[in-house]
N, C-alpha and C positions, 0 to 999 in steps of 0.2 A: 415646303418640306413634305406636308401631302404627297402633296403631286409627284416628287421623286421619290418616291415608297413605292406610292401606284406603277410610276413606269418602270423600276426594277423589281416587282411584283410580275408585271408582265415579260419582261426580259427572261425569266428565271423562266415563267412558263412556257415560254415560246423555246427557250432553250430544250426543256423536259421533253417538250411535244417532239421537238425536233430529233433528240439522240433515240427518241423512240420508234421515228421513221426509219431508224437504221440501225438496228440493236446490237447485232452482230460488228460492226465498225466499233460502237458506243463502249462493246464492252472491249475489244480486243485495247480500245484506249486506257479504258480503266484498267485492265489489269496491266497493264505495261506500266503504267504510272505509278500503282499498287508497289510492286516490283521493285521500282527504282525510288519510291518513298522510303518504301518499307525497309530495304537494304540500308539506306542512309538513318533513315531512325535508330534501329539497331543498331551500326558500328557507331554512332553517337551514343546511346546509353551506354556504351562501354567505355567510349571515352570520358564521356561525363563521370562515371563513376570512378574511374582513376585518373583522369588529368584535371578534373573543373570540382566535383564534388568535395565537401570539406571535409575532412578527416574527423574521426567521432572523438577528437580532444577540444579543450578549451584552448583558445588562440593556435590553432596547429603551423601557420605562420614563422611564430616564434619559435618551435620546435626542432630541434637539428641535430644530427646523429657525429661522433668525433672520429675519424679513423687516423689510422698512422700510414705513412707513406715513406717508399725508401727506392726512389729510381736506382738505388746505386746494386739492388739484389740482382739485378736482370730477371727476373722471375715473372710469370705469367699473373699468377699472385698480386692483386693490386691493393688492397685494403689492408691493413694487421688489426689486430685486438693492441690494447692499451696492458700495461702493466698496471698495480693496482698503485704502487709506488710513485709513477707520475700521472694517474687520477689524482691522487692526492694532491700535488704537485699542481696540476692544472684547476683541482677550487681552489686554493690559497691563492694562487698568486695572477686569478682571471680578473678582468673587471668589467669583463661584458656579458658575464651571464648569470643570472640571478641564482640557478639552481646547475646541477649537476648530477647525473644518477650513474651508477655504473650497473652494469646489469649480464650477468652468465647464465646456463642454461642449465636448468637442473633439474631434469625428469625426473620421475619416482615411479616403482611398482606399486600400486595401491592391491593390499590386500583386503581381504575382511568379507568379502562378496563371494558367489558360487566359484566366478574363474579369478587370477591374479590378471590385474591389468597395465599396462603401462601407460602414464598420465604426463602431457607434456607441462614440463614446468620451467620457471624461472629464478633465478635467487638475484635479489635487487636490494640495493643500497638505499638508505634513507630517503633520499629528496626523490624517488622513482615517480612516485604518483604524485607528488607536487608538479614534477616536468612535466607529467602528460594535464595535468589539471580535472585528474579523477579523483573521485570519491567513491567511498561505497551502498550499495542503496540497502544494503541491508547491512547492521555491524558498522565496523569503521577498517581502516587502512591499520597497518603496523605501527605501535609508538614509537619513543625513542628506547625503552628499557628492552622492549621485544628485539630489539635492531643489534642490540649487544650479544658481544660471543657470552655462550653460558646460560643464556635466558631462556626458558619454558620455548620448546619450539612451536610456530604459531603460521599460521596458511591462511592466504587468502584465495576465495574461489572462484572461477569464473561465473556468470547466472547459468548457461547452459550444466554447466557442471552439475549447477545446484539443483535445478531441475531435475539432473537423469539421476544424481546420483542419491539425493534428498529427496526428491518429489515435488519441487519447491514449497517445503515446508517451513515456513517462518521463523520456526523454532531451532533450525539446523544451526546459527552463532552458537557455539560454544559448544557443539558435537568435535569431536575426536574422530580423524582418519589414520588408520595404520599403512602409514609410507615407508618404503623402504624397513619394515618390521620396526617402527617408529612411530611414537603415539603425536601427533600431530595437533593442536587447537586450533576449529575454523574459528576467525575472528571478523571476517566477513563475506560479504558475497557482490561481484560486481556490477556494474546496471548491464543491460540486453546488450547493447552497442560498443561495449569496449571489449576492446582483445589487444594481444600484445601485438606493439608495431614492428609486423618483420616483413620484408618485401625478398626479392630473390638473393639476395648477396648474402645478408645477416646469417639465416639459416644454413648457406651452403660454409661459410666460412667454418663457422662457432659453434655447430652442430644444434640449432635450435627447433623444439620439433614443430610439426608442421603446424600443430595447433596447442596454443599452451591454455590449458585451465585452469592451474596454480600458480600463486605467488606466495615467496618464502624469502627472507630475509636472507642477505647474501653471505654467503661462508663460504671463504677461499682457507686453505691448508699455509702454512707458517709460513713456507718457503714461496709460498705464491705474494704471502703479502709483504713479504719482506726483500727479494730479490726483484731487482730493478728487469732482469731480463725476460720474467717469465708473463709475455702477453695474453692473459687468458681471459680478459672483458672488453665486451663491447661497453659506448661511453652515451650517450644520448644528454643533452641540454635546452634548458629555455634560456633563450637570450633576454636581456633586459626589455624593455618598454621602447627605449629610444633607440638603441642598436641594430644596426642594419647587420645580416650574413655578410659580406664582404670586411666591415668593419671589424668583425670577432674574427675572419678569420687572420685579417693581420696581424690581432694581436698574437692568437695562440700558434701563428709561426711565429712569432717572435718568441713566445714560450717554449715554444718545441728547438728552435735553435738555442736558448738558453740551457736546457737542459742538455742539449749536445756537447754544449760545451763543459760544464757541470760533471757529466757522465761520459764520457764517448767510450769506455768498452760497452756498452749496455744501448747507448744512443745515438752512436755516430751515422748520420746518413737519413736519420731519423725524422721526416716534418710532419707535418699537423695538417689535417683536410676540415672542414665545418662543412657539412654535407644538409641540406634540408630535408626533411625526414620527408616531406613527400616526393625531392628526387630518391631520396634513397629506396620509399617502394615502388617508388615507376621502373626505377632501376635502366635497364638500356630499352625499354621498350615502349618508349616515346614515339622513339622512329617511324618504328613501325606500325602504329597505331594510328602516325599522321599518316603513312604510307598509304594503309587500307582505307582511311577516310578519303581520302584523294583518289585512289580508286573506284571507291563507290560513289564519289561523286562525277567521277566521267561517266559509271552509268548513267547517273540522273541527266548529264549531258545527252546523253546517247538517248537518251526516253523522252528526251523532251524533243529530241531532234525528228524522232520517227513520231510523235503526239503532233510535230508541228507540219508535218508534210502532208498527216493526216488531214489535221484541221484546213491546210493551204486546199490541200486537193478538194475538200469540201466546197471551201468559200471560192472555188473557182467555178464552180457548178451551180454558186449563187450569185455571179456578178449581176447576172439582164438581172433578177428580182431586189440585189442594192439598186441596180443604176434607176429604175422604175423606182424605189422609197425615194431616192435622193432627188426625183426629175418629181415628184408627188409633194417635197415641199422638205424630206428627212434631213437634218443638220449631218455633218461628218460627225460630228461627237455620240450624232445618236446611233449611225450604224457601229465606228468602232465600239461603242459602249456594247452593244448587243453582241459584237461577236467577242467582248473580252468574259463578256458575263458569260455566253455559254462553254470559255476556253477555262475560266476560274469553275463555272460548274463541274465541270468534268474532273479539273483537278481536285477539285475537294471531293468528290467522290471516291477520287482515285488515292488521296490523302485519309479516308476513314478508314476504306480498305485495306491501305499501307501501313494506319497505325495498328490494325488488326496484324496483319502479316509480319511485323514488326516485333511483338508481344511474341511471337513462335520463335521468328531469327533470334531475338536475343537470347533465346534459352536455350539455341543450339550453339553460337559464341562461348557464353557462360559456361557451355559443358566442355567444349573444346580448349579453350583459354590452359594454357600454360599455368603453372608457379610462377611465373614473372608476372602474371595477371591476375594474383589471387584478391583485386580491389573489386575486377571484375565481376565476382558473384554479388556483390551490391548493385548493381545493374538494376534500376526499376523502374517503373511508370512513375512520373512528375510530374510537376510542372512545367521543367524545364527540358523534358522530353517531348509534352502537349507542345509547348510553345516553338521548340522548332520544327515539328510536324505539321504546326501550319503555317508557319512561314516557309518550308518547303513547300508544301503546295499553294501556297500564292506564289511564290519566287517561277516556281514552275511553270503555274499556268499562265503568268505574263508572259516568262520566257516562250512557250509555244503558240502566246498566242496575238502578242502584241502585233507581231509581223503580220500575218494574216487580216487584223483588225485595222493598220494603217491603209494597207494594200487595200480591202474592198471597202475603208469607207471614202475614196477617192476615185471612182470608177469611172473610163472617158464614156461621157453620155453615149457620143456618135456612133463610136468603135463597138461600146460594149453591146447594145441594144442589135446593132447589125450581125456583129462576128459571134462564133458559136460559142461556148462557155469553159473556152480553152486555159482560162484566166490570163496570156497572152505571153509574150516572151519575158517579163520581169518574174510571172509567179515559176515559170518552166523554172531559171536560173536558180531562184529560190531554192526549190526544191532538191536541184541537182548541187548545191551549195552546203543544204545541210545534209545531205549525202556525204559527201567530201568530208565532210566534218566528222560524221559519225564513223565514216572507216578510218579517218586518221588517229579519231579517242579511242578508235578499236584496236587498230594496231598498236597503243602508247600500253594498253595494258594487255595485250599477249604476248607483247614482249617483256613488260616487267614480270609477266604468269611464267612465260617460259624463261626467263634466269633465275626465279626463283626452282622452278622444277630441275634445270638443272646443277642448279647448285645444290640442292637437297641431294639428288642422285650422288654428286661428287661428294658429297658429305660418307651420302648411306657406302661410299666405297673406300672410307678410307678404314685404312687397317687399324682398327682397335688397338692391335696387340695382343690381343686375348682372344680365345672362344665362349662365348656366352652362351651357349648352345645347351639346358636341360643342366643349368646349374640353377638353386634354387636358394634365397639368402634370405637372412633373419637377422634380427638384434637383439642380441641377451643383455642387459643391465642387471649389474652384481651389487647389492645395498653394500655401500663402504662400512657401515655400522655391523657387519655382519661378517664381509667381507675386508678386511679395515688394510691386509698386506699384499705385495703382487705375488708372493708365493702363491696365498690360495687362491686370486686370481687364475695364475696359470695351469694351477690342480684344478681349477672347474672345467676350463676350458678345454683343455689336455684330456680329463676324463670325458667329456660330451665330445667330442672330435674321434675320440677313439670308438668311444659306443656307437656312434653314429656310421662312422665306416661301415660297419660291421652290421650293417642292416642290408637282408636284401634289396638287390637292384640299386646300392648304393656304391662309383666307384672310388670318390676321395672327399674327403672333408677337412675342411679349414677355417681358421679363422681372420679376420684384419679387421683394426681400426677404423678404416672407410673404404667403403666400395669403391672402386674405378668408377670413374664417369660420374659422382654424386658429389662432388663437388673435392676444393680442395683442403688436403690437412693442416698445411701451415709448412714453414722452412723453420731448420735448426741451420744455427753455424757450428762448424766441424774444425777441426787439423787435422792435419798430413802430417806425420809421424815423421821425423826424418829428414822433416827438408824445412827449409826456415820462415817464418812467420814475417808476415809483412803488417806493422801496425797500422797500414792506411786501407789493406785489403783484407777485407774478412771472408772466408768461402762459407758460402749456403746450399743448402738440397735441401729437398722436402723429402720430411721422414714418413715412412709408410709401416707400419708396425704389423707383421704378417705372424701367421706361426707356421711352420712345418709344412709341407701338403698344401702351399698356396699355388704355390708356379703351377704345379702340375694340377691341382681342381680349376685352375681359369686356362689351363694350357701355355703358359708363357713359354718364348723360345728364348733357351739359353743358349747362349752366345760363348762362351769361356764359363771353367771353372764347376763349380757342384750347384745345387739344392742345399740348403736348410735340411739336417736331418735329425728324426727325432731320437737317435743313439747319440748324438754329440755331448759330450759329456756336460756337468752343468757349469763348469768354469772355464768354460771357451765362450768365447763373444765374435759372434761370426758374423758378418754382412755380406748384403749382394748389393752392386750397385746396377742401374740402367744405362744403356749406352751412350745417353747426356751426359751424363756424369764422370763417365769414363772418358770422354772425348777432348770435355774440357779441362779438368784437374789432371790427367796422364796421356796426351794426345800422344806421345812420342814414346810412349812406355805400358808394358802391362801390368794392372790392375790388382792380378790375382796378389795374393799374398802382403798387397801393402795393408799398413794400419792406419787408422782413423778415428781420432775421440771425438766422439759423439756424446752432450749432457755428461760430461766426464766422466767415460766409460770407453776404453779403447779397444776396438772391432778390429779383425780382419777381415779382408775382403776374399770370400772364398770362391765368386760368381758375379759374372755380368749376365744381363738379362735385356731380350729386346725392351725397345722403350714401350710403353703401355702408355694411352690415352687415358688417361687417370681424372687429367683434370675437366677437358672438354675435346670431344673430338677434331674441331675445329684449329685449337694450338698445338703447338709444338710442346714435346714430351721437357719438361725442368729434368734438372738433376735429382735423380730421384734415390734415396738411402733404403732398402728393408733392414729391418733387423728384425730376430725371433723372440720378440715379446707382446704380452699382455696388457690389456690396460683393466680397469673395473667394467667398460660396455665392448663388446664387440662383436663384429657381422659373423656369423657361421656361416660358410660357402658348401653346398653339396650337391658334387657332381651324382647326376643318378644315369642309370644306361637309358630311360627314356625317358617317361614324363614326370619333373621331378616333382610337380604338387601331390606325387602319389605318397612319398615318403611322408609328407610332413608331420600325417597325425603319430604316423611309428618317432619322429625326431620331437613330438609335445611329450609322448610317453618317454621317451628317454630319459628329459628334462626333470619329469616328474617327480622321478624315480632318485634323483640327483638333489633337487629342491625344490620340493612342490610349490612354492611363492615366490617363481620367477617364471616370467611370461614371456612369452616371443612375439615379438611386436617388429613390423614392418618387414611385414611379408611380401616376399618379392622375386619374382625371376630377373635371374640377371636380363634377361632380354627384355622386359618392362625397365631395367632399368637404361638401359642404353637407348628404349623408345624416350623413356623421360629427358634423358639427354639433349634432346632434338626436338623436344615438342615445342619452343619458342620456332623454330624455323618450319615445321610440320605445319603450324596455328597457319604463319602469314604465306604459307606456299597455297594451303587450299584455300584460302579466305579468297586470294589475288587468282588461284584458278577461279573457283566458283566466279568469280566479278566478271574475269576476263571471257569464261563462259558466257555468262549473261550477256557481256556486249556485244560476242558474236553472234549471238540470236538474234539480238534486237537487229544487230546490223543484216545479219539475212533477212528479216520480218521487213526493214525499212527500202534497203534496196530491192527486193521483190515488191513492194509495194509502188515504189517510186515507178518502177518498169513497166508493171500492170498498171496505169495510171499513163503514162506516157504511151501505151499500146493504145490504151482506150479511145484515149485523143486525136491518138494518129490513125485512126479506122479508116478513114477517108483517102488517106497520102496513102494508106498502105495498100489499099483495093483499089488506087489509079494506078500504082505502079505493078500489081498483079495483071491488071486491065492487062499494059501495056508491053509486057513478059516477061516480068524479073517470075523467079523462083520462087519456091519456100523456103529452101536453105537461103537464097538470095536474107530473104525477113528475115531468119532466124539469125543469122549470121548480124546481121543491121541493127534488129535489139542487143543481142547478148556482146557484142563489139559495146555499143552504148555504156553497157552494165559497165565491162571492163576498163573502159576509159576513166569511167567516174572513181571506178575502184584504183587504178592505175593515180590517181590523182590526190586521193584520200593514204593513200600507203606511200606515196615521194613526202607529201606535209609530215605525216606520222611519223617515217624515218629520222623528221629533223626533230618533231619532238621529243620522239626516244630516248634521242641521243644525249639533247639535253637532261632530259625528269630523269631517266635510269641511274646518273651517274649520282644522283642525291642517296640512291642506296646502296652505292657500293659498299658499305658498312654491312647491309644484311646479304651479303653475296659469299662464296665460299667457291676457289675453284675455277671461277670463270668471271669475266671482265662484263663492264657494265654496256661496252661495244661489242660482246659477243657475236662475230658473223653469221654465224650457223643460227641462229638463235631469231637474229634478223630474215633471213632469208626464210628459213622454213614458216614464220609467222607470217611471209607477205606471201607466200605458194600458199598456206591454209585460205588466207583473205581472197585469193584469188580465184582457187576452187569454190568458196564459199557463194563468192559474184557468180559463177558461172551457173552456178545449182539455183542461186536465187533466180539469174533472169530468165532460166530456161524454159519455165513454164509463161513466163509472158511472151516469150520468141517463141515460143510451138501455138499459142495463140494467136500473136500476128499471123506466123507460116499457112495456118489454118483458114485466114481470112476469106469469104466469097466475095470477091470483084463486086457483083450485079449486087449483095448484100450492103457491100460497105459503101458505095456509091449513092444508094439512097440513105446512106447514114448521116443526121444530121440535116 
């Protein structure tokens, strides 16, 4: 055991001594390895922390989110909220899930402070914090008398809350917040690590805010609890101990087709999904997160390929001093041992390096990362980060160095000791093999870099529908307690819309329920006035609830008919439909003037309107209803003539002046918000550039090397044949032909692999096909100018050669 300490005591040294007779080689290795560790650490911490990392509940396993599904809407819209009537309906009569929580979103203005703030919150049903399997670290959770309509209203707080807002003072249980101009009892405070579980879908459906710090026992209004049709909660569950997800969900379609049947004006079409709460926050963006780890693993490919060319070229230069240890008495085990030791040294240098450079990438990911990726600000240094940082750099430095290590610890005594230190025509192929390789991985991801780049471009050109251009939006929230009717809803709003106008450099203001592009409102079913009812077809549109002055502050192009106007008397009920809508409910007829009951209340349609990308720019425009009402929260739109962040603080004083205790929260340029729209496809278009970058360096770095290294070789061939009268251009032409062949060979593999890998994401593509021609070609013209630039300075070397020089070379 000694003894093997001492001789890899020596090996280690000899390695040190060695990378230090060539520093400049030593380090371009390490950092190339750095590079291709470090990138791979990184998009692993991100992964780890949303695909592998355990969610901060008790058994999160068992945890599963309930949605309702109805192929029969046609609608883009794939999830609904629950009624609260078949919540009910779904605990009684389950038998696979121990608890059941139902849970809505129920922000508040917190007053009481210098400014009024808006606080994200949640209103949650009894079994909430049973399902998640929290408690509170400070105080307790909600009883069962608190949980009742009627009872002393009672808040639980998130810790960070407690913190900014208490100072985390121990004593805060049993302080009083005024919410909503409502005296509020904190009854506890949560531990560091729980927050409410919303990944990208939850929020964009149900309107939940981006980060909730309250929790308030759930209160829905009479008609919500009592009418079967009105879906306004998300449902979350723990399943039993012994219950598998597959198992519950057969039962509760079985539940959900009960109820169909039971109910069909209310339920018909209606089934049941059992969703895992950690698919539900990955959400669609699994894909894409294997996608970029796949990527970044072809770099480490591509890094070990030009590490391994490195190390060949070296050990070729060392064969006479193997063949000499091996003809001295050296076992094969002992040379390959020596040169794996110095191929594992290097990578673990290159591995310490990497997890350094690693610790940076992640924190630019983590800044970049989408809403679809908010698991990823958990991103951290582990164990399970250490542990595959070095199993990457072992995996690696085998991978560059095994080959090198079988090759010279088997050297022909006769040949090697005679011929010069060519390492001979097996290590030549070698080399020219992982060549081939590296421009093949290279090309596999500039082609998936460029259909992402242009599918982004075809994205960033599809018509909105709107201008976004120097409108500037905000969310007002009206305390119901204060504000309790939609009349004076629509008198606050009606009043700030007016005031607003009316500010210099402002030219229209409005207001709506939900922005364009922030996700969707939900579908109402309607009638058609006039023409007769089919009880197996129900017609739906998504209702968009605008007032006055919307079309024209986002610029919609009206197609037929008028605008919303604010002279319309107040017993008219007017609507605009969008040209979905129109096309399919009246394809053969116009629009203007039919009626429509909507939540029964019968509209005229006074205007059609281009269709607006409302939901995502990506799909097709639904059927879409405006009508000119108010809700208790809604976006304020203001067009300004140039930069609209100028107006804002004139549109706080407005506000003020109106009700000092309501704050404008979620401040925003439309044009941030249609970047947000995009930012899932924005994340993986630069992640896959930047990668597909990096490979083309390496892959210049490696074919320039490879070339200068074959020039070097061939000194001798090259100054017989100058001898004898070839040219320079004759050389130059002989190398950089060379380059091109190998690159010619590395881009025909690559084309096959493209063809295959790319077509796994036709799901993140928008626009253009995953065989993209143009997209091919111009990636094998870049690889090919790229060869030509790499080998040109080792072919103006050759060209340069002296005959009488290179003749005594060697």
């Amino acid at each position: 055991m000694r003894l093997e300490m001492t001789t890899l005591l020596q090996d280690l040294r000899f390695g040190l001594r060695l990378m230090a007779t060539k520093p400049l080689a030593t380090a371009v290795a390490v950092l190339t390895l750095a590079l291709g560790i470090g990138a791979n650490t990184a998009v692993f911490s991100v992964i780890n922390a949303v695909l592998i990392e355990a969610l901060p509940y008790q058994a999160p396993e068992k945890i599963t989110v309930l949605w309702g599904r109805n192929p029969n809407l046609n609608l883009t819209q794939a999830e609904f909220p629950a009624s609260y009537p078949d919540f009910v309906d779904w605990q009684s009569e389950n038998q696979t899930f121990a608890e059941l929580a139902a849970i809505s979103p129920n922000s508040f203005n917190l007053s009481g402070g210098s400014e009024p703030e808006r606080v994200g919150g949640v209103g949650v049903s009894a079994d909430f914090f049973n399902v998640l399997g929290a408690s509170a670290v400070l105080g307790r959770v909600f009883t069962a008398e608190e949980m009742q309509p009627g009872a002393p209203p009672a808040v639980v707080v998130s810790h960070s809350f407690w913190q900014r807002r208490f100072g985390g003072d121990a004593n805060a249980v049993g302080h009083n917040l005024t919410l909503d101009g409502k005296e509020y009892r904190v009854v506890g405070v949560m531990p560091p690590d729980f927050s409410f579980p919303q990944g990208a879908d939850m929020p964009q459906h149900f309107g939940f805010a981006d980060k909730v710090d309250l929790w308030t026992p759930l209160t829905l209004k009479d008609y919500e609890i009592r009418q079967r049709g009105n879906r306004v909660i998300a449902v979350i569950g723990r399943l039993k101990p012994n219950v598998s997800l597959p198992q519950a969900q057969v039962e509760m379609g079985n539940l959900a087709r009960s109820l169909e049947q039971r109910y069909p004006d209310t339920n018909k079409g209606f089934g049941l999904e059992v969703v895992s709460l950690r698919e539900q926050l990955v959400g669609k963006s699994r894909r894409s997160l294997l996608m970029l780890f796949a990527a970044v693993g072809f770099v480490l490919l591509i890094t070990c390929a030009n590490v391994a060319n490195l190390v060949l070229a070296r050990s070729a230069t060392r064969l006479r001093e193997m063949a000499l240890r091996v003809a001295l008495g050296a076992s094969r085990w002992r040379i390959a041992r020596q040169v794996l030791t110095e191929s594992l040294l290097l990578s673990a240098l290159g591995g310490t390096l990497g997890l350094l450079v690693s610790l940076w990438v992640t924190r630019v990911l983590v800044a970049l990362s989408p809403a679809e990726l908010r698991l990823a600000s958990h991103a951290a240094l582990d164990y399970r980060l250490l542990a595959f940082t070095l199993l990457l750099a072992a995996i690696a430095g085998i991978c560059f160095g095994l080959w090198p290590a079988l090759r010279t610890s088997k050297p022909n005594l006769n040949e090697t000791l005679k011929e010069s230190s060519s390492g001979g025509p097996a290590g030549k192929t070698m080399r020219h093999l992982l060549l081939v390789g590296e421009v093949a991985l290279t090309l596999v991801l500039l082609v998936g870099a460029g259909l992402m780049i242009r599918s982004f471009r075809s994205l960033q050109g599809v018509d909105a529908g709107l201008n976004p251009n120097n409108v500037l939006t905000m969310q007002i929230n009206l305390p119901l307690n204060k504000y309790p009717k939609s009349a004076a809803w629509s008198a606050v709003f009606k009043q700030l819309t007016e005031r607003v106008e009316k500010l210099p450099g402002v030219e229209s203001a409005a207001t709506t329920w939900q922005l364009p592009l922030d996700g969707a409102e939900g579908s109402v079913s309607f009638d058609i006035q006039g023409r007769p009812e089919d009880p197996n077809t129900r017609l739906w549109a998504g209702l968009r609830r605008v007032s006055p002055g919307y079309f024209k502050t986002l610029r919609f192009t009206l197609l037929r008919g008028r605008e919303f106007d604010r002279q319309d008397p107040p017993d008219f009920k007017p609507a605009v439909i969008n040209e979905a809508m129109a096309r399919r409910y009246w394809p053969n007829a116009d629009p203007i003037g039919q009626h429509v009951t909507v939540l029964g209340t019968t509209r005229e349609i006074i205007g059609v309107v281009k269709d607006a990308k409302n939901s995502s720019l990506d799909k097709n425009a639904d059927p879409e209803l405006y009508q000119p009402t108010s809700l208790w929260f809604m976006y304020l739109l203001v067009r300004s003539k140039s930069d609209a962040a100028v107006v804002l603080p004139a549109i706080r004083e407005q506000l003020k002046t109106i009700d000092p205790d309501l704050p404008l929260t979620k401040v925003s340029t439309m044009e941030e918000v249609v970047s947000r729209s995009v930012a899932a496809r924005r994340f993986n278009m630069l992640l896959l550039s930047v990668f597909g970058g990096m490979a083309l360096l390496l892959s210049m770095v490696g074919i320039g090397g490879v070339m200068s290294y074959n020039v070097a070789q061939a000194t001798r061939e090259i100054g017989i044949r100058m001898a004898l009268g070839a040219r320079p251009r004759n050389m130059l032409w002989l190398v950089t032909r060379q380059g091109l062949v190998l690159a010619l060979a590395g881009i025909l593999i690559g084309w096959l692999g493209a063809l295959g890998l790319t077509r796994l994401i036709r799901s993140l593509l928008f626009g253009v096909g995953p065989a993209d021609p143009l997209t091919f070609v111009v990636v094998s013209l870049v690889l090919l100018a790229v060869t030509l630039l790499a080998s040109y300075l080792p072919a103006r070397r050759a060209a340069r050669v002296d005959p009488i020089v290179a003749l005594r070379y060697q």
